[in-house]
N, C-alpha and C positions, 0 to 999 in steps of 0.2 A: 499781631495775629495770635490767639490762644489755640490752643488744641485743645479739642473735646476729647476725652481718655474716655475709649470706650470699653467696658465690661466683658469680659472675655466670658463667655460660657460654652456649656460642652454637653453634648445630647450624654443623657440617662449610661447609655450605656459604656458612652468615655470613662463617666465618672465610674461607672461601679469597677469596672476594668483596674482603673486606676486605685482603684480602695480594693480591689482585692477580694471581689464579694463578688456570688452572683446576682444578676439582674435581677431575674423571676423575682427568687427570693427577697428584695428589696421591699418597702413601703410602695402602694400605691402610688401617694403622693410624691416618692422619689421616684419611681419610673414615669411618669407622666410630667414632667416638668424638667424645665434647664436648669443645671449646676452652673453657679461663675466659680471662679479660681477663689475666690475669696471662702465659696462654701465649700468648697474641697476641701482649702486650709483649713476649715472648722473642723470639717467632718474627721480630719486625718490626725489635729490635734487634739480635740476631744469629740471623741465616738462616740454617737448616742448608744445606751442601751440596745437598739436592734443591730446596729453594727459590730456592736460588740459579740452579740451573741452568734450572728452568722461569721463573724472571724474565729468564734471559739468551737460552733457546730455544725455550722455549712448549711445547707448545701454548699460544698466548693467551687471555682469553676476550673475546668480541667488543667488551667495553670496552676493552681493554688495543688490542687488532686495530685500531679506530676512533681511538685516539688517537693511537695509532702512524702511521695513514694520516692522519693531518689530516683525518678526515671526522666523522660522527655514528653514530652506531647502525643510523638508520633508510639511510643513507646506504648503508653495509653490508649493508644487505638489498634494496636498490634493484639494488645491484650483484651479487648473487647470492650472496654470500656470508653464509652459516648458519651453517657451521660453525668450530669453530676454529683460528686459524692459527699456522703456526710462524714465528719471527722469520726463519727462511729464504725461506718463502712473504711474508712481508710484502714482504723486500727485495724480493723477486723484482715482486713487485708493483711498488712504488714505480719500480723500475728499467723495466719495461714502461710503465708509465703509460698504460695502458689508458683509451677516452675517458670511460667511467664514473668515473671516480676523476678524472681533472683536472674533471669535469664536479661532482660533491659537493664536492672539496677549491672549487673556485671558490663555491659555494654556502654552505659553510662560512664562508668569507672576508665572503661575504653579511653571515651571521647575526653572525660576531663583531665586524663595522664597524654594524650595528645596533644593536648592543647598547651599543656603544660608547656611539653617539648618542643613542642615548635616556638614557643615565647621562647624559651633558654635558646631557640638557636638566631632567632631573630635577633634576642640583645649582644649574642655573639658578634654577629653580623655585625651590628650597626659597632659593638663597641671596636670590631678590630676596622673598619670605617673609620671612624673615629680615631684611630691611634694612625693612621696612617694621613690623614687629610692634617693632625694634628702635628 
């Protein structure tokens, strides 16, 4: 009995998701067609020229926007911001520093000094666990 290995593919908008890029801004030809795992692998090992450039200028999409600013998602939409931005809009941003954005980037800093804490108490946990089961 052989097995047929079938081609895995992924709507337009998996892939750009996954590449880090927005949709819109993509090729025609890339939003109207299926991506396999195999053209992901191309696209993520060697970028064409249009990828390149919407990694380098954007539009971003609000994940790419949020990491860029040091904030969250939800952070991004606190601050008014919907829609997608260009790497030139970011700076511009950043360079402003608007008090919404020091005010999530400091809340930010929150979440990932909590998270921190709670790992260090977890491996606490587990290691005095550990010394005792041991």
């Amino acid at each position: 009995m052989t097995s047929h290995q079938t081609t895995q593919t992924m709507k337009p908008a998996t892939a750009a998701k996954k590449l880090g890029v927005y949709l819109q801004a993509t090729p025609a030809e890339f939003q109207e067609g299926v991506v396999s795992r195999a053209e992901l692998n191309a696209l993520q090992t060697n970028p064409p020229e249009w990828l390149q450039e919407l990694r380098r200028n954007g539009p971003h999409p609000r994940p790419v926007v949020a990491a860029k600013l040091g904030i969250s998602i939800s952070g991004l939409a606190r601050g008014g911001i919907t829609d997608p931005l260009t790497t030139e809009q970011i700076d511009a941003l950043k360079k402003d520093s608007p008090e919404w954005l020091q005010r999530e980037r400091a809340t930010q800093a929150e979440v990932r000094k909590e998270a921190v804490r709670v790992k260090e108490k977890h491996k606490e946990k587990n290691a005095a666990r550990d010394d005792q089961s041991g």
